[in-house]
C-alpha positions in Angstrom: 113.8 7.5 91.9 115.9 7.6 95.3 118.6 4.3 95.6 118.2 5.2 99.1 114.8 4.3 99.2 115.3 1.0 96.9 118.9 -0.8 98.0 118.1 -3.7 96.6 118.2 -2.0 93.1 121.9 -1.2 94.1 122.5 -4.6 94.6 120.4 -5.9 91.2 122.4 -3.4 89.4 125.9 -5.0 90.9 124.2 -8.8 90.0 124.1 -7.1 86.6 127.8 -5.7 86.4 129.3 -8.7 87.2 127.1 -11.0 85.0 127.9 -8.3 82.5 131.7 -9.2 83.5 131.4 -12.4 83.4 130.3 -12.8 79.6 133.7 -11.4 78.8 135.9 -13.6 81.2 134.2 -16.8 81.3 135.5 -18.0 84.2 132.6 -18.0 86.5 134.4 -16.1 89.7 132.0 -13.0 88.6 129.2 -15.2 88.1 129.5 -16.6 91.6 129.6 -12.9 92.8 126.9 -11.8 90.7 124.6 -14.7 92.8 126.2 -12.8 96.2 124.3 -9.5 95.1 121.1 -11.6 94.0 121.2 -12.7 97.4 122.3 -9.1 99.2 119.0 -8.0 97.0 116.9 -10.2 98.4 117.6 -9.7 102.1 117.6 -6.0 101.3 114.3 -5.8 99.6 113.1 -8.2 102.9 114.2 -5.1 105.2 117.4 -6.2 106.3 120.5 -2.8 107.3 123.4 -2.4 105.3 125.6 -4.8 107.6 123.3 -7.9 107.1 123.4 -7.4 103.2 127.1 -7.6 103.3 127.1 -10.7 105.3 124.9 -12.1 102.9 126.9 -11.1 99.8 130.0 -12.1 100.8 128.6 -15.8 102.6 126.5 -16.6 99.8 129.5 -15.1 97.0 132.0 -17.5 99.0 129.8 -20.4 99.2 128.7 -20.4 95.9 133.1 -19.9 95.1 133.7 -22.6 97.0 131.2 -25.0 96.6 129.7 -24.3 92.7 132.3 -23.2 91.1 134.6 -26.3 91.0 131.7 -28.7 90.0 130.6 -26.5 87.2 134.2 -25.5 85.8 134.9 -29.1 86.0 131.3 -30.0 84.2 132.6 -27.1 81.0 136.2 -28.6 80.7 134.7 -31.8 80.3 131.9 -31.2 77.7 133.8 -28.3 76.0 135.4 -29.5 72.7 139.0 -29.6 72.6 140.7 -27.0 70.1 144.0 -27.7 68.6 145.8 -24.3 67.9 149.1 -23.4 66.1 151.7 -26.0 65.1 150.0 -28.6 66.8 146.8 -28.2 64.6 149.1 -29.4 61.8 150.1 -32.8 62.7 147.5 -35.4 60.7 147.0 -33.2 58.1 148.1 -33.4 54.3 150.3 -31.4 52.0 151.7 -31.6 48.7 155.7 -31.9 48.2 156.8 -28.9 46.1 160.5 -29.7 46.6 161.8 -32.8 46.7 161.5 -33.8 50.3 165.0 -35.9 52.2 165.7 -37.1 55.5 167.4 -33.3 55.6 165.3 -31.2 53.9 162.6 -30.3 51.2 159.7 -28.1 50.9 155.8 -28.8 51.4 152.5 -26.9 51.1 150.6 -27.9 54.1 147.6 -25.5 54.8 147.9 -23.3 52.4 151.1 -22.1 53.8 155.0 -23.1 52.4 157.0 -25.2 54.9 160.4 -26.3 55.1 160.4 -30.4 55.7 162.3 -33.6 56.0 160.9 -37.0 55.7 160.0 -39.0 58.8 160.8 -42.2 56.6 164.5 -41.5 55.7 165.3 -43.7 52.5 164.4 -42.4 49.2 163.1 -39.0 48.5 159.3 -38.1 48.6 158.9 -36.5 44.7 157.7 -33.1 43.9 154.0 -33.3 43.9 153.4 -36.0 45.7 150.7 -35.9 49.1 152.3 -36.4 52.6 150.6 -36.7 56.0 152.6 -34.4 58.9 153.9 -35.9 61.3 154.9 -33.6 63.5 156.4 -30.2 63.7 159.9 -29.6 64.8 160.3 -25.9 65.1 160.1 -24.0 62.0 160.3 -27.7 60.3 157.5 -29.9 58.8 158.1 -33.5 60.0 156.0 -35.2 56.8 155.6 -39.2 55.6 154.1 -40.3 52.6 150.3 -40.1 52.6 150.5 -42.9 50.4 153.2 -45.5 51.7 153.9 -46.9 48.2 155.0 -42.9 47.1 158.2 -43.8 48.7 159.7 -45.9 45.9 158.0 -44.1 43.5 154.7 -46.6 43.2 157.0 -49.7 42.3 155.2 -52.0 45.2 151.7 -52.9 44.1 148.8 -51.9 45.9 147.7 -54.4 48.9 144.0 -55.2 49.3 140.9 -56.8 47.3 142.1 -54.4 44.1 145.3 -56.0 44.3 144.6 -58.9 42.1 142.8 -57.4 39.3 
């Protein structure tokens, strides 16, 4: 088979390469370009020269830039679900002290992994073994407070709630 007879299967195999791109950038610029060559493919296999196909690939690749592309990448960030990476993916959840925890240091097993910490609360110690919730992270640093607030002095304040008076 002769391209030369066929352009339109030059231009179906570009639609291809850049959908083909566009599956590993995901930013839908080659998607947009993959539609110019759909259209170059059409007006090609309708008997239009060389100079009209380009016209039509880069209009309808500009148009379709321009005028689909924000919409859509607009539509994605919105419905896409929001991933929390690295430290920040930390913050909210629990650990377990392993050394006593102060307002200037301690250790805590958050994750699976061994953090340095220091108590958001100040005051008394949090005790070895006892669950904390992370604040936040502050470098290399595990910002922690009691998971349970009545850990803090050790259990001495009663529970609050309907169990309280039993």
């Amino acid at each position: 088979m002769n391209f030369g007879d066929n352009p339109w299967l030059l231009w179906l195999a570009a639609a291809l390469l850049a959908g083909t791109v566009e599956v590993l950038t995901l930013d839908l610029v080659f998607l947009m370009i993959a539609g110019g060559a759909v259209a170059a493919a059409v007006a090609s296999a309708f008997g239009a020269s060389l100079p009209v196909e380009l016209v039509v690939f880069a209009a309808t690749s500009g148009l379709l830039l321009l005028a689909a592309r924000p919409p859509l990448l607009g539509y994605l960030q919105r419905t896409a679900p929001q991933t929390t990476t690295g430290t920040a993916a930390l913050v909210g959840t629990e650990g377990e002290v392993l050394v006593a925890v102060s307002r200037d240091n301690g250790r805590v097993k958050v994750g699976g992994e061994v953090w340095s910490a220091r108590s958001a609360t100040g005051g008394h110690p949090l005790e070895v073994g006892s669950h904390v919730k992370v604040v936040r992270i502050d470098g290399a640093t595990a910002v922690v407070a009691p998971h349970n607030p009545h850990a803090v002095l050790g259990g001495a304040v009663p529970p609050e709630g309907p169990a309280a008076g039993q």
